[in-house]
N, C-alpha and C positions, 0 to 999 in steps of 0.2 A: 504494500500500500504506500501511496506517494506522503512524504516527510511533507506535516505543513507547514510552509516555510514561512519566513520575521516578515510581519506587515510593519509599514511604515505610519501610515494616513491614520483615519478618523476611528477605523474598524480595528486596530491592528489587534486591543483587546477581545475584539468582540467576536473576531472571524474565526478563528482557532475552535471557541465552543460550538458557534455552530458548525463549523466544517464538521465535527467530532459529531455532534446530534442528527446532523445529516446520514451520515454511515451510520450511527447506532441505528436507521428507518429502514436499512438494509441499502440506501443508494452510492450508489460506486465511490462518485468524486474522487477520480482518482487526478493526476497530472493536470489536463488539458482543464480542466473545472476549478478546480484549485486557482492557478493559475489565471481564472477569470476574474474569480473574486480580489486575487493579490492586484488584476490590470485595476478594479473599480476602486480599490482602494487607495491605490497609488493617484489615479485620475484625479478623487478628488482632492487629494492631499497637495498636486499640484495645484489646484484651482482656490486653495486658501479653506479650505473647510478640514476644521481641526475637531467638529465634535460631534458625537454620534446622534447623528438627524440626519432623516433623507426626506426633503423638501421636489416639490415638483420642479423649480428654478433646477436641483441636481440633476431632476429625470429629465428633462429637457436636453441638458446639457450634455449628460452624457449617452441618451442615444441618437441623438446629432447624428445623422449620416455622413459619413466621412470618404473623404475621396476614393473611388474604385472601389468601395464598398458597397458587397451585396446582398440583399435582402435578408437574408438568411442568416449571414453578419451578424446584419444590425437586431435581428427577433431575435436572437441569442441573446446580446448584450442588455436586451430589455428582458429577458429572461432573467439575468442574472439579478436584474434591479428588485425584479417585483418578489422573487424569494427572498430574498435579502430581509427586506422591507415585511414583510408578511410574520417572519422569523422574529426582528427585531419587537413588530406590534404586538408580538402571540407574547413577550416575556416583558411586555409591559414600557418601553421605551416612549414616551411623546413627540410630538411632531415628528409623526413618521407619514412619510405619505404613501399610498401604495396604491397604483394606478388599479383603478377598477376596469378597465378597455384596453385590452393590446391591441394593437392595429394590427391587424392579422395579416395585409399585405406582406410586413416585414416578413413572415416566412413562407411566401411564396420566392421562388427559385426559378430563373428560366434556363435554366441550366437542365442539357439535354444529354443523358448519357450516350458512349457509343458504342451501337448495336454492333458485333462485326456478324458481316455475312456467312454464308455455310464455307464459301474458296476462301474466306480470309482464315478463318478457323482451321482448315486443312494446310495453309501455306504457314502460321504458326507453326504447326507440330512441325510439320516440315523444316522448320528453320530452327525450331528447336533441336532437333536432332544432329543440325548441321554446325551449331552454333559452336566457337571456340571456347573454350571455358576453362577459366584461370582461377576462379575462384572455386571456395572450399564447397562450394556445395557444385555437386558433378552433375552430369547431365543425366543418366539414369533417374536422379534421386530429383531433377527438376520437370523432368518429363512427366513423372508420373504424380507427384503436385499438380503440375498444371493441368493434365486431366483430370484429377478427382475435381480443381475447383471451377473447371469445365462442363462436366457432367453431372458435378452434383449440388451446382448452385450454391457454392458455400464462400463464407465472407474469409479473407484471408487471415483472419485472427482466428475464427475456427477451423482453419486448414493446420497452421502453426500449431495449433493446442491436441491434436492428435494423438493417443498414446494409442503405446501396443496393444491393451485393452480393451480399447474402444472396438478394433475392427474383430469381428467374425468371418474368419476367412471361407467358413462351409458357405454362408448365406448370404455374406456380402453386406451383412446389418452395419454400420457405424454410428456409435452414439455421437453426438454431439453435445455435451454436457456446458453448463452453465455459463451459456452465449449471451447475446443482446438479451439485455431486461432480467437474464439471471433464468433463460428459460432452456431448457435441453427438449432436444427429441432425437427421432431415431428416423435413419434414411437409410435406404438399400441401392448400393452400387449396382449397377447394372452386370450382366453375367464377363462382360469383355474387363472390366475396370477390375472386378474382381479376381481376376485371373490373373491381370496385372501386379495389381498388390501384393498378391499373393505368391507371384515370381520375384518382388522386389524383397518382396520380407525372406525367402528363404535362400536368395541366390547372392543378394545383395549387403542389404546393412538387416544385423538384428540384434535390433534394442532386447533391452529387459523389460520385463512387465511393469507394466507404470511410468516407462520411460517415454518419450517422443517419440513419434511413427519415424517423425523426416527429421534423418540429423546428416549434416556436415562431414568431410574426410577427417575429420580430428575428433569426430563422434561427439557434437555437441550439438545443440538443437538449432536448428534450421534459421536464423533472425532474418526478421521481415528485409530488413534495405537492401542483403545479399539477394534474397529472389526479386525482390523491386528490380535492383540490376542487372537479372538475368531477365526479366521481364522485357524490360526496357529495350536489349539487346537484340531480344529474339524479334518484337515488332519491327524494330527498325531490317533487320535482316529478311524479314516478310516480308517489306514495302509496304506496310500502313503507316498510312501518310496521316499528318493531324487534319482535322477538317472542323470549317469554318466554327460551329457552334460546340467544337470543344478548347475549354481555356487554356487545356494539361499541352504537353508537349508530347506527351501520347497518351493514347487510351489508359483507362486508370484501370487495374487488377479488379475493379469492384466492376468496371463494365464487363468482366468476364459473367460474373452474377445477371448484370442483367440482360445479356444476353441468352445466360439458359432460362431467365424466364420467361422470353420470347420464342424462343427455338422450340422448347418444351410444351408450348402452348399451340404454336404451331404443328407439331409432332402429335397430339393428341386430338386434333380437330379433322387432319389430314387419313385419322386414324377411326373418327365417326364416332369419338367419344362427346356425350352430352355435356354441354358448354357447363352446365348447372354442377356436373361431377368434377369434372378439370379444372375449375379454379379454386373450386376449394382442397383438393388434393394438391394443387401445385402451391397452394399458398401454406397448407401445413408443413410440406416439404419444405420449403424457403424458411418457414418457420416463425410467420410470420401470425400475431394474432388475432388478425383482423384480414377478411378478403381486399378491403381499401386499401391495405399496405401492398398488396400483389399489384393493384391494379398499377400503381405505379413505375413497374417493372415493366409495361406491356405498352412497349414502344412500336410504332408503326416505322418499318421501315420498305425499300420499291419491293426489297425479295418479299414481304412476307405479307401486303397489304392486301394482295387478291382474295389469300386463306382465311386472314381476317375477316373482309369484308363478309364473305361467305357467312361465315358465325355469324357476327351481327344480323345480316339478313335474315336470317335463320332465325334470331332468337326476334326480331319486331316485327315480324314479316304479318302476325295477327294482328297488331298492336293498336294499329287506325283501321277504321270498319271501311272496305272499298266502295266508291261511290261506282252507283251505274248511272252514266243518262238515259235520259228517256227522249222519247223521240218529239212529247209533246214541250219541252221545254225548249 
């Protein structure tokens, strides 16, 4: 758990108990959260406010939109305020203001992941296998990463957190244990992926029980920036090029995710499964607890929008009563 570090500003007393009351409710806050409250506190402590009061003249000021800041940013940073605030009110502190209306715009995003096609996915592997590789984690042991997080729609923190335990080589089952929100489930590799695994585990690297599935030449667990930079390498050796509506310099790992929730959907449609069974089966799979969180995922791209359309048709095609004319009107 992330060390909470010395505030300076108005909170410096005050942040520490709640960071601490926060986790005793069971939520994370680990680094990247911490670290928000240490930004607000510093903020105001530049701005001359030395004492524990959060006035709306603060909330103004501090979620000011700020240059090449986006949306989602800035709903974060008013996130941070209105907990804050809520906290401080609940244990009794005065003039505390705490916005009753976020502006909900803030967390909208026009930020549009990228889908890759079925020949970009094929020329990946391809170029994985081709790829040079100097680093400690070898290409056997990156190949077969990047298809489980291919195939099996998984976030790349749950790829990393893998142990020998988890997978069942008869069945192909992998647990996914204590992911986003603190929530596990259980997904089944398909029969090729399973074969796979199960040539790497016995041919290749094999951990102890309990230990990491995907580890390193020096036998240590796999850290995220080393596959980032095999990542990195293998797109560009593919020829995927960045494209307009992405900010990243390539494709992010996480659009690996939302592309098998597109391909997946597609695959089951193509397949004459009922639109009504396939989203909620691909949305448990993803792992997701709510079907609106899936829908997110279910980007329309030129490969896949004919199969799409179809579906929709399909499921409104009753939905307005057809008019007939008549010959008297």
């Amino acid at each position: 758990m992330y060390k909470i570090p010395e505030f300076i500003g108005p909170f410096k007393d005050v942040l520490p108990n709640f960071i601490n009351y926060q986790r005793s409710l069971g939520y994370d806050y680990k680094k990247t959260t911490v670290l928000r409250f240490k930004e607000l506190d510093t903020f105001l402590s530049k701005h001359g406010y030395s004492t524990v009061e959060m006035t709306q003249e603060m909330y103004d000021l501090w979620i000011a939109k700020r240059k090449n800041e986006t949306h989602t940013n800035q709903g974060v940073r008013c996130s941070i305020f209105v907990v804050l605030a809520k906290y401080l009110a609940s244990i009794g502190y005065d003039n505390i203001f705490v916005p009753m209306l976020v502006n909900h715009k803030m967390w909208k995003s026009n930020f549009v992941p990228y889908i890759f096609s079925h020949d970009e996915i094929t020329n990946i592997f391809r170029a994985a296998n081709k790829i040079d590789n100097s680093t400690r984690v070898d290409t056997p042991t990156f190949i077969v990463m990047l298809a489980v997080l291919y195939t099996c729609g998984l976030r790349i923190s749950e790829l990393l957190n893998i142990k020998l335990q988890n997978i069942n080589f008869t069945t192909g089952a992998i647990q996914i244990l204590n992911s986003k929100s603190h929530t596990s489930r259980l997904i089944v590799a398909s029969d090729s992926l399973r074969e796979k695994l199960t040539q790497y585990h016995l041919n290749y690297i094999c951990p102890s029980n309990g230990e990491y599935f995907f580890r390193t030449t020096n036998d240590k667990p796999v850290p995220y920036h080393a596959f980032k930079a095999l990542y990195h390498r293998t797109l560009a050796l593919a020829g995927i090029q960045k494209k307009d509506n992405c900010r990243y310099k390539y494709p992010r790992i996480h659009d690996l995710r939302h592309t098998f929730a597109v391909h997946s959907l597609e695959k089951m449609v193509s397949n004459g499964y009922d639109t009504y069974t396939s989203l909620p089966l691909l949305s448990k799979f993803l792992g997701h607890k709510q079907i609106t969180e899936t829908e997110y995922y279910l980007r329309f791209t030129e490969e896949n929008y004919d199969n799409v359309k179809i579906l929709t048709d399909n499921i409104y095609q009753d939905v307005f009563p057809k008019v007939v004319a008549h010959d008297d009107e």
